[in-house]
N, C-alpha and C positions, 0 to 999 in steps of 0.2 A: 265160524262165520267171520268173513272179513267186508269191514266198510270203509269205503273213502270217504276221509272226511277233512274240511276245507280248511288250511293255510289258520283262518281265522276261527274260527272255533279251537284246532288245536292250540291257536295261542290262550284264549279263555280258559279252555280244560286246564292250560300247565299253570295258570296265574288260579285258579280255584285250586288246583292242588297245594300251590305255594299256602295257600291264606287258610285251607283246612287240615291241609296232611293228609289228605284223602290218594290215594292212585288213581291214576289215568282209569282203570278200567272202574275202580269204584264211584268216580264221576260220573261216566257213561251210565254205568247201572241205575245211580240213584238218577239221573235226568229220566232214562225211559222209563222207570217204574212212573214216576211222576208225568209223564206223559198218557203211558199205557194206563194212567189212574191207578194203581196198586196202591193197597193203603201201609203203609210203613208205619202207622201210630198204633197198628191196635196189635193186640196178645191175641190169638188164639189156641186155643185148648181143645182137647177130647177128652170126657170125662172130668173127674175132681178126687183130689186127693183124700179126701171122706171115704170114695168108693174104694181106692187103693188099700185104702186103711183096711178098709175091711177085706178087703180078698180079691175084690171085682178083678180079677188078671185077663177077662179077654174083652178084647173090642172089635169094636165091627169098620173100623178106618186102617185102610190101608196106608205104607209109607210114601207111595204113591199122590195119594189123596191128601196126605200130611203136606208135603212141599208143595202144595199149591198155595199153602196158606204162609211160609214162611220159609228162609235158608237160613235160620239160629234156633236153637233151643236144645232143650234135653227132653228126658221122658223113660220109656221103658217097651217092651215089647211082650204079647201076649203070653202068659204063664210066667210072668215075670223074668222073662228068660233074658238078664242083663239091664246092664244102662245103654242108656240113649244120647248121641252126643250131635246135634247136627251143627255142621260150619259151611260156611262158604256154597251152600246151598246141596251138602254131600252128608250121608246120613251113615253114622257109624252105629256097628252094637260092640259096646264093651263086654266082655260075657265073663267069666267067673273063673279061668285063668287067668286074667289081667291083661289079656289082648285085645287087640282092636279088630275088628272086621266091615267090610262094605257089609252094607244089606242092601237086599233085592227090593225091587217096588211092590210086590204081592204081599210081602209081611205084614200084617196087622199091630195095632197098636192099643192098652186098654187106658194109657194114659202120658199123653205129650202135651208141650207147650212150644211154642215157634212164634217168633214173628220175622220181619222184611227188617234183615242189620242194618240200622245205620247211625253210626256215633251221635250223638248230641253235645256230648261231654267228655275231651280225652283228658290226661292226663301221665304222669311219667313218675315211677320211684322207684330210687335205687341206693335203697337202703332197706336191712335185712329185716325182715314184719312174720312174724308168727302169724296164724289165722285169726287168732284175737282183733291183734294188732289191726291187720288189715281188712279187718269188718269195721272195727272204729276208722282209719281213715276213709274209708268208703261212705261212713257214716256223713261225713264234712263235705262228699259232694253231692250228695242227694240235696235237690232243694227243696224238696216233700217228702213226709209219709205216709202220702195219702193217695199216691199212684203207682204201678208196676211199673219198674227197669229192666231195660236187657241189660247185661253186663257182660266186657270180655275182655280178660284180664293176662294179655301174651308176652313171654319170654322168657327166664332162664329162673328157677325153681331150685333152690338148694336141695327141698325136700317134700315130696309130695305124698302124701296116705291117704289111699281109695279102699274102696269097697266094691262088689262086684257079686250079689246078690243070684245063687244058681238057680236053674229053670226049677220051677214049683210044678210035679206032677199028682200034687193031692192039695186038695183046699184046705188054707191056711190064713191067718193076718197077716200083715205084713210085717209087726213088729215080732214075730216067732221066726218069719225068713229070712230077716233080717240079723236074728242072733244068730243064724248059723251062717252069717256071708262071710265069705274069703274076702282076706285082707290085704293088701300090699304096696310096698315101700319104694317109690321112686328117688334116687338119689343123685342130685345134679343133674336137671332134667329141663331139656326146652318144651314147653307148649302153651296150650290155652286151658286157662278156666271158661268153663261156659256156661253163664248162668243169670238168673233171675233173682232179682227184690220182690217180695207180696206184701201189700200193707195190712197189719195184725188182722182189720178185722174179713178179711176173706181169708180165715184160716182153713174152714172147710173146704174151700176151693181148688185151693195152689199151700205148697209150703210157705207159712209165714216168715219174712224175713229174708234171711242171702242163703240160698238154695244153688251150688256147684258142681259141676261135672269138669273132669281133666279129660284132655287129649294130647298128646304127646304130640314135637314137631313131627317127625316122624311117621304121624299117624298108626304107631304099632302099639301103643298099651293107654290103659285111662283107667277112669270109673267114677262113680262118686265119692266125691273128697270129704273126708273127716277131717284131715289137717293136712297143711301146707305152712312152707317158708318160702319166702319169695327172696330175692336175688335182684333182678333189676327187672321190672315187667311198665310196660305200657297198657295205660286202662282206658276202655271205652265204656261211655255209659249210654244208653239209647232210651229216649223216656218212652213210654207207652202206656199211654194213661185212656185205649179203648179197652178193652176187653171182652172176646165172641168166645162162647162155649158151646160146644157142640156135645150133647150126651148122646152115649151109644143107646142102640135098640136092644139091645143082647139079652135073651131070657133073663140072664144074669145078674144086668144090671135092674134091669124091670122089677125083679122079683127081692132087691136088696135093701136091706133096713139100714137107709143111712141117716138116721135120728139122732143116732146115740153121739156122746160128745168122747172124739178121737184125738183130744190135743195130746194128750201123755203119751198114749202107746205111737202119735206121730212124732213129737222129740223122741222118745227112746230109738225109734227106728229108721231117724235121720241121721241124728246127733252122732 
């Protein structure tokens, strides 16, 4: 789609770029969501990570049906089959080789998170942070605990270690699929972290705390991150302090006892 657009506004868009850091085209984007009414504040989800816990691996939302709701987030796809990474409104599956692949709009999902990117809070360091490290400074720019972030944390990675969790074709927890995921070592590496803050008490909901997925510049390898070193990276923070959850219909979910309390076997199967 190409549009003309007038002498005078393009000076506005380039003096908005100057003053936020944004790009010409991510101006454009944020003005017509905000026109079109698209809400940019709120998280949407399918499913809760209690149901994960426990098994629940199929849903009834398509990837389709997902990007209506959002062009950022992570998640997983039915029978567990990989991680989930969407950017820039393109929806990748990391799968259990350590590659990245497009997925198709018909794929189902038994549990994602997405919202509509857009910074609130950048930020720039380039100086070298273990995943520790760079949970505590992350720590310093949240100005609450008590709302969800998007976060997106791009550029050049000393060393990155993901997981990549294989398709489940017999029901299981997720903390048993989890010990048997493949592991692997990205070394000197450009991409994105792509991820979410939850505050403690929606534990059952969403993963509490800073919850990350890797994509490569490249877009050829990821997964979700156990650990990382960073190098020089530029961070974005997006507050989003609505939150819409949509639970599937799926026999599956319908018929599942998610009463019991999943915080342990959820850190052992993150962490």
């Amino acid at each position: 789609m190409q549009i003309n657009i007038s002498p005078q506004l393009q000076a506005i868009i380039r003096k908005r770029c100057q003053d936020t850091g944004h790009t010409p085209e991510e101006i454009v984007a944020i003005a017509l969501r905000g026109y079109l009414e698209i809400d940019e504040e709120t998280l949407f989800q399918t499913s809760t990570i209690g149901a994960l816990v426990e098994g629940v691996y199929r849903g009834d939302l398509t990837i389709a049906e997902l990007k209506n709701y959002g062009d950022f987030g992570l998640g997983t796809f039915n029978d567990l089959d990989g991680e989930m990474v969407v950017l820039d409104g393109q929806v990748w599956q990391l799968r259990s080789d350590g590659q990245a692949y497009p997925v198709a709009d018909e794929v189902k999902t038994p549990f994602a998170t997405v919202t509509f990117w857009q910074a609130d809070w950048m930020a720039t360091l380039a100086q070298p942070l273990n995943y520790e490290e760079l949970q505590r400074y992350l720590d310093t720019l949240l100005p609450s605990d008590n709302i969800f972030y998007a976060i997106k944390i791009s550029g050049q990675f000393r060393h990155v270690r993901t997981r990549t969790i294989e398709r489940q074709d017999q029901p299981t927890r997720l903390v048993e699929a989890a010990a048997r995921q493949p592991v692997h070592e990205f070394q000197s590496v450009q991409g994105d972290l792509i991820g979410f803050w939850t505050p403690s008490y929606m534990k059952t909901v969403n993963v509490p705390g800073y919850h990350f997925h890797f994509l490569s510049a490249d877009r050829q390898r990821g997964g979700h991150v156990l650990d990382v070193c960073i190098e020089r990276v530029d961070i974005g923070i997006d507050d989003t302090p609505r939150l819409r959850v949509a639970l599937p219909e799926t026999q599956e979910f319908l018929a599942a006892n998610l009463t019991r309390d999943t915080q342990q076997e959820l850190h052992q199967a993150e962490k």
